[in-house]
PLY file of the C-alpha trace (Angstrom):
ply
format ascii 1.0
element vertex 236
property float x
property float y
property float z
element edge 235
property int vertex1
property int vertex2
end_header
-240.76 -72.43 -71.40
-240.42 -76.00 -71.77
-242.87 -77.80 -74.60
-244.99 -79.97 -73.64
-244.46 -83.49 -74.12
-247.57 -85.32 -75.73
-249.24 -88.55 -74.25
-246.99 -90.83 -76.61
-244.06 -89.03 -75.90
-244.49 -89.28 -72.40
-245.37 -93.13 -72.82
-241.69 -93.53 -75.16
-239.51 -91.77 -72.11
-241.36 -93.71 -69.12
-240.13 -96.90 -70.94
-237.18 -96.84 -69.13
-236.74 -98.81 -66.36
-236.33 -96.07 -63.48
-239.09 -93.91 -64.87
-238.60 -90.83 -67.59
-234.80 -90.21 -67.30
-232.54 -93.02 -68.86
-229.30 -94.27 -66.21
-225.96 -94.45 -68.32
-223.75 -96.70 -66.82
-220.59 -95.88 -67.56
-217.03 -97.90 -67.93
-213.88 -98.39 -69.63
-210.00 -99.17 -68.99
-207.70 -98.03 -66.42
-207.15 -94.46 -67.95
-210.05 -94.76 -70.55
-210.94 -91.46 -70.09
-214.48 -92.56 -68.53
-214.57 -89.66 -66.17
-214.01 -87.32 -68.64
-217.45 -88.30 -70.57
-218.85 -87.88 -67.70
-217.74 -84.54 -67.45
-218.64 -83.71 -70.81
-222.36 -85.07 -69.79
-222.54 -82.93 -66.70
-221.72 -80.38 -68.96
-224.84 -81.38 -71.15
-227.14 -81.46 -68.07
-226.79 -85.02 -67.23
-226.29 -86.53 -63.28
-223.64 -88.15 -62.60
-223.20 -90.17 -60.09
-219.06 -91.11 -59.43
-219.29 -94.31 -57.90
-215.30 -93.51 -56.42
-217.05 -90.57 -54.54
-219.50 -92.28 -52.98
-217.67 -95.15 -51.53
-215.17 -92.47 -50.15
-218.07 -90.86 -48.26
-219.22 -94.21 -47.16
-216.01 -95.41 -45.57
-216.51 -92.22 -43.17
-219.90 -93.33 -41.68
-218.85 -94.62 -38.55
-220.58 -97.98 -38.99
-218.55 -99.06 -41.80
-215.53 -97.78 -41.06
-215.86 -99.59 -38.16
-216.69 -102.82 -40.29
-212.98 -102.07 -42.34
-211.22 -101.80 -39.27
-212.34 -105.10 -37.64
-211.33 -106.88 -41.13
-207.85 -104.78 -41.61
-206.34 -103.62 -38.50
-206.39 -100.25 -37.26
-203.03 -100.06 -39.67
-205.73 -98.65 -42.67
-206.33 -95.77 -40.22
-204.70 -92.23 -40.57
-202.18 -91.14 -38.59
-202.96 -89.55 -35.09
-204.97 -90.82 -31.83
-208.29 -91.28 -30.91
-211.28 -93.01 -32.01
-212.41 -91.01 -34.94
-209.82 -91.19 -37.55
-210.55 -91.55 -40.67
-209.78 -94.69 -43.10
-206.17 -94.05 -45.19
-206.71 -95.17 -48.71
-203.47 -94.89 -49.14
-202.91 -97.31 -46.36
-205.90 -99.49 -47.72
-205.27 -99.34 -51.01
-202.39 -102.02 -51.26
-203.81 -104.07 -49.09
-207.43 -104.77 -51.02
-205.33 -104.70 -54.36
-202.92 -107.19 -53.47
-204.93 -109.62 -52.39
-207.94 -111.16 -54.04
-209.75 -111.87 -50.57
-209.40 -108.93 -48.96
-210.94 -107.19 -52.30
-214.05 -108.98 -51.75
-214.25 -108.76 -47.89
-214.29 -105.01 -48.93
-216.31 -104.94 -51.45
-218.57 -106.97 -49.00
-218.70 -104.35 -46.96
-219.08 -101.47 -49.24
-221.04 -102.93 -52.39
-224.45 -102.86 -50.75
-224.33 -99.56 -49.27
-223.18 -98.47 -52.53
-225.78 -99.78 -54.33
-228.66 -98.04 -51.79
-227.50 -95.07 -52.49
-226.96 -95.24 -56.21
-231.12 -96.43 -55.95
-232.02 -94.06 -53.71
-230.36 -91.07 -55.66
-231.58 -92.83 -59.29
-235.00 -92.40 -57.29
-234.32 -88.83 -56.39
-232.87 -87.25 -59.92
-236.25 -89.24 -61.66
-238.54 -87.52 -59.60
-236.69 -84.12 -59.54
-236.03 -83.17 -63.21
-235.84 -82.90 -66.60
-232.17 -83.91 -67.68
-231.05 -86.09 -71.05
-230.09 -88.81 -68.68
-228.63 -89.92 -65.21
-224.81 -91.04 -65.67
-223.46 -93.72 -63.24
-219.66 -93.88 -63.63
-218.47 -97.16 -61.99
-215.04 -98.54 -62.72
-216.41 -102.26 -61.43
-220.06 -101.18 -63.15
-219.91 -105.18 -64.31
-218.19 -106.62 -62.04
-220.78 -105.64 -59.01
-223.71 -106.14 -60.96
-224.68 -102.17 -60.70
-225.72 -102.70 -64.36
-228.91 -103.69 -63.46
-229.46 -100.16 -62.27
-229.01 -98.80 -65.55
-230.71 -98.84 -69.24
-227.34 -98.38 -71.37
-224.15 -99.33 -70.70
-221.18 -97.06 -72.84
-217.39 -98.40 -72.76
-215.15 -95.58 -73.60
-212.23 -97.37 -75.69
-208.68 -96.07 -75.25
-205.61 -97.57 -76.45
-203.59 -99.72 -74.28
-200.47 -97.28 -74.67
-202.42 -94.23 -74.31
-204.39 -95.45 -70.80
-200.60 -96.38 -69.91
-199.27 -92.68 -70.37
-201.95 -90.83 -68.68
-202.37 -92.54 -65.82
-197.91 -92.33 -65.62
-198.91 -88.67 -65.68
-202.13 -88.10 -63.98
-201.66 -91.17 -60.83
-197.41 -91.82 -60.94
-198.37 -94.99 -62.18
-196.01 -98.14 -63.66
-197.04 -100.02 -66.16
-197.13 -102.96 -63.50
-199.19 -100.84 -61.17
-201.90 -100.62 -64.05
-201.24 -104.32 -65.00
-201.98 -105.00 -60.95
-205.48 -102.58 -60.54
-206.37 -104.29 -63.71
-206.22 -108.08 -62.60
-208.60 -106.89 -59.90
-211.18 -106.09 -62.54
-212.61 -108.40 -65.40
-210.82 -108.36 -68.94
-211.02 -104.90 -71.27
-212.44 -107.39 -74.04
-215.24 -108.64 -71.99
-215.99 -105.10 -70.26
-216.35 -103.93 -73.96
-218.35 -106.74 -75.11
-220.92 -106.55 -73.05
-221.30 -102.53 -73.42
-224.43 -101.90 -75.33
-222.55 -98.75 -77.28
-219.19 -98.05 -77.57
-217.56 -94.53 -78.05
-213.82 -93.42 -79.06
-211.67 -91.61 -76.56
-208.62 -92.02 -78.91
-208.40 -88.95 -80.41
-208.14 -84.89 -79.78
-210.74 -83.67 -76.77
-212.61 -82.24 -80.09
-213.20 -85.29 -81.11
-214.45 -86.68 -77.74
-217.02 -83.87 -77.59
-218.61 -84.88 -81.08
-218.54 -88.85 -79.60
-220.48 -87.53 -76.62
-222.82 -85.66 -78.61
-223.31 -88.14 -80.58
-223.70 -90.82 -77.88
-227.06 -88.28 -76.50
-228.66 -88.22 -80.08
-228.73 -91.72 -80.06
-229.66 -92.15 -76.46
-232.50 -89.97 -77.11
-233.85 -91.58 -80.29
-233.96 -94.87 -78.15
-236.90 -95.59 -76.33
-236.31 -99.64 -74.63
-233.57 -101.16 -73.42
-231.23 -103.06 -75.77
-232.23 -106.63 -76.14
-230.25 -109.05 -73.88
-227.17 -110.54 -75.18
-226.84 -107.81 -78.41
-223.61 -106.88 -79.31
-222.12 -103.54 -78.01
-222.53 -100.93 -81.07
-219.78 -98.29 -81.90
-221.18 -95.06 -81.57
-220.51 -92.64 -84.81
0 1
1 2
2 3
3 4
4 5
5 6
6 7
7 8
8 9
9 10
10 11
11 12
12 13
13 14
14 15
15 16
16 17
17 18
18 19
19 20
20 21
21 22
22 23
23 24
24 25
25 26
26 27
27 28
28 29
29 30
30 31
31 32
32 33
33 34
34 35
35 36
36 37
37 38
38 39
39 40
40 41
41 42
42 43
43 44
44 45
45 46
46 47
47 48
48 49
49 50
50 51
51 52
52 53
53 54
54 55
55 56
56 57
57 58
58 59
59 60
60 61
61 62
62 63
63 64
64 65
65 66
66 67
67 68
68 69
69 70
70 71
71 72
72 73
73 74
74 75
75 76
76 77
77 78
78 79
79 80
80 81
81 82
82 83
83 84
84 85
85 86
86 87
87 88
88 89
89 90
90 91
91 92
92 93
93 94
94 95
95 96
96 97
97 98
98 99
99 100
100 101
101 102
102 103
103 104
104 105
105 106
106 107
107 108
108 109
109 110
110 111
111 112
112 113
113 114
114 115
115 116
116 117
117 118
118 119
119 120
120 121
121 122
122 123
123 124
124 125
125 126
126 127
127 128
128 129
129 130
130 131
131 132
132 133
133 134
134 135
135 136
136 137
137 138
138 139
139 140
140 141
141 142
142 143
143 144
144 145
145 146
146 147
147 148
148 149
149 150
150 151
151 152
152 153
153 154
154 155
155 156
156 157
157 158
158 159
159 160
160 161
161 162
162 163
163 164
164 165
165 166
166 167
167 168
168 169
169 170
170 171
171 172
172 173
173 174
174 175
175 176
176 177
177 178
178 179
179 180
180 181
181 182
182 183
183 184
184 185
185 186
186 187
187 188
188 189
189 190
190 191
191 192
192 193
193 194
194 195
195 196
196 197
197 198
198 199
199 200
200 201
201 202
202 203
203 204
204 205
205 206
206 207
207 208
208 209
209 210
210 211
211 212
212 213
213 214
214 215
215 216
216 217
217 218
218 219
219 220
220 221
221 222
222 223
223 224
224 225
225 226
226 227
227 228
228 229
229 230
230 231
231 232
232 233
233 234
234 235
């Protein structure tokens, strides 16, 4: 059975801004290892939300793949006939990542939508349970503004040459092609200084399990947001 929280207790966790349940936002480098913490979370009980996911679904509701198809061509559609194919990311990809205006005519498109569901399923996981905290893991977190969704923000710090060989290994990717995705997003430096905490993903997965842990106790002896403009703390 689950204790009973007390009336100040209660008071301390609704300080958030969502209600009882903090929202994580969570970013890092190219390769950072960002969706791994989030892993290890889920694994804790937290919600995560993958912000990659959700766009995917959302360029298969007809309206807005309709939208990306009026901007791009029908060239960003699969292969095959008919009127229901689905959007090629493959196709898309280069496209959006080679060209600073047709990233934001995208992200023009998608961004909103994005953002009404991240609310709506904030809204959902605050009313439904009893988890450590709601995790939103958002490569452009920043960049979009989606940190106004969220109480924390975490940067999981990588070295350079280590984000370089795992995404050679896990994507196929040059260093250029991580230099390119990069210049679409705003500088590591600035990312991590405006991160209210700061944990290591430098070391053995052993290691990343204690940073995680560690990264909950101090969620959970926080009870209000960081003050605006504070510098990012490291966690540990």
């Amino acid at each position: 059975m689950t204790p009973r929280r007390s009336p100040q207790e209660a008071r301390v966790r609704c300080r958030w801004k969502h209600g009882p349940i903090p929202v994580l936002g969570l970013i890092g480098g190219i390769g950072g290892g960002k969706s791994e913490v989030a892993r290890r979370l889920a694994g804790r009980g937290a919600w995560v939300i993958d912000a990659d996911v959700v766009g995917h679904e959302l360029l298969e509701e007809p309206a807005i793949r309709d939208r990306v198809v009026l901007r791009f061509g029908p060239g960003v559609l699969e292969a095959g006939s008919g009127m229901s194919r689905a959007i090629s990311r493959r196709a898309l990809g280069p496209i959006v990542f080679g060209d600073p205006v047709a990233l934001r005519d995208l992200e023009a498109i998608l961004h909103p939508a994005m953002r009404h569901r991240f609310a709506e399923t904030i809204a959902e996981q605050e009313r439904g349970g009893d988890r450590p905290c709601i995790v939103l893991d958002a490569a452009v977190l920043l960049e979009a503004g989606w940190d106004e969704l969220c109480d924390r923000v975490v940067f999981v710090d990588a070295l350079r040459t280590e984000r370089e060989r795992r995404v050679g290994v896990s994507r196929g990717w040059s260093e250029r092609d991580l230099a390119v995705r990069e210049q679409a997003q705003w500088p590591i430096e600035e990312k991590r200084r405006r991160a209210d905490w700061v944990i290591s993903n430098a070391e053995a997965m052993e290691y990343l399990d204690s940073e995680v842990d560690r990264l909950l106790c101090r969620l959970e002896a926080s009870s209000e947001p960081a003050p605006a403009g504070s510098l990012p703390s490291v966690i540990g």
